[in-house]
C-alpha positions in Angstrom: -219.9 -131.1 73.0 -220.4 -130.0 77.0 -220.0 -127.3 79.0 -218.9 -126.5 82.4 -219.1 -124.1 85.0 -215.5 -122.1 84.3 -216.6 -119.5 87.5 -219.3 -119.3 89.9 -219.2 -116.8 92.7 -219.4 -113.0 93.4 -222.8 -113.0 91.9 -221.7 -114.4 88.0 -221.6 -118.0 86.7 -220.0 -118.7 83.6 -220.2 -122.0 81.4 -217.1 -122.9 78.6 -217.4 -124.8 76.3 -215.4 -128.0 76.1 -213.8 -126.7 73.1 -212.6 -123.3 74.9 -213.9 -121.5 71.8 -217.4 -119.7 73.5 -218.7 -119.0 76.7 -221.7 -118.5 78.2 -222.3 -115.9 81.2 -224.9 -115.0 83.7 -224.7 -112.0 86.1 -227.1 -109.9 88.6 -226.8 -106.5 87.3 -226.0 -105.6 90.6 -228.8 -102.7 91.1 -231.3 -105.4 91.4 -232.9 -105.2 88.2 -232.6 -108.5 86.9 -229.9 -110.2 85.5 -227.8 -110.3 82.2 -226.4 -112.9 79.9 -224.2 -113.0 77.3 -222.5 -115.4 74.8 -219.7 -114.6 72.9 -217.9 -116.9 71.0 -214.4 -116.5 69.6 -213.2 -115.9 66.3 -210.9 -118.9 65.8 -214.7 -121.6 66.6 -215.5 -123.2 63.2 -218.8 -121.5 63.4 -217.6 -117.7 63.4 -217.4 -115.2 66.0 -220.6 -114.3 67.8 -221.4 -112.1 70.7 -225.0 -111.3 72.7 -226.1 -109.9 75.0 -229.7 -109.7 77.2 -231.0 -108.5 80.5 -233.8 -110.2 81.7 -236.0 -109.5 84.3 -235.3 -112.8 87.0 -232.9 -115.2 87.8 -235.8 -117.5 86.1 -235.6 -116.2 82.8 -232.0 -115.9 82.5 -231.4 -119.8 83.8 -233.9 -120.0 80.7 -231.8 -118.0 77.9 -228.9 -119.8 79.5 -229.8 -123.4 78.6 -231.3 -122.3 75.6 -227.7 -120.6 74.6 -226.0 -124.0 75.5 -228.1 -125.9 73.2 -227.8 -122.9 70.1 -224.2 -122.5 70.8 -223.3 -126.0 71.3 -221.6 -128.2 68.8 -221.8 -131.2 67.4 -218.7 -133.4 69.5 
């Protein structure tokens, strides 16, 4: 299955899944501490409803948890 960029401006990018059942976002916490990244994916996804959420430290780490995310939260297509 793939993702793709759903948004990407005003600071946030966020990924969907091409089933439209989880998402994946990344976000400067605005006060220029780092970022933070969460997945949440919905009830109805054959795998269960999950949510997470992290603050990292750079925009490194979090591109990091993102692509590891995509490749946890992916499913098979």
């Amino acid at each position: 299955m793939s993702w793709r960029v759903r948004r990407d401006r005003d600071g946030i990018t966020e990924w969907e899944r091409s089933d439209g059942l989880a998402s994946i976002r990344k976000r400067d916490r605005g006060d220029g501490e780092g970022y933070v990244v969460r997945v949440d994916r919905l009830e109805q996804a054959p795998e269960g409803r999950t949510y997470r959420r992290e603050s990292v430290a750079d925009e490194a780490a979090a591109d990091e948890l993102v692509d590891d995310w995509r490749e946890a939260f992916d499913r098979p297509s």
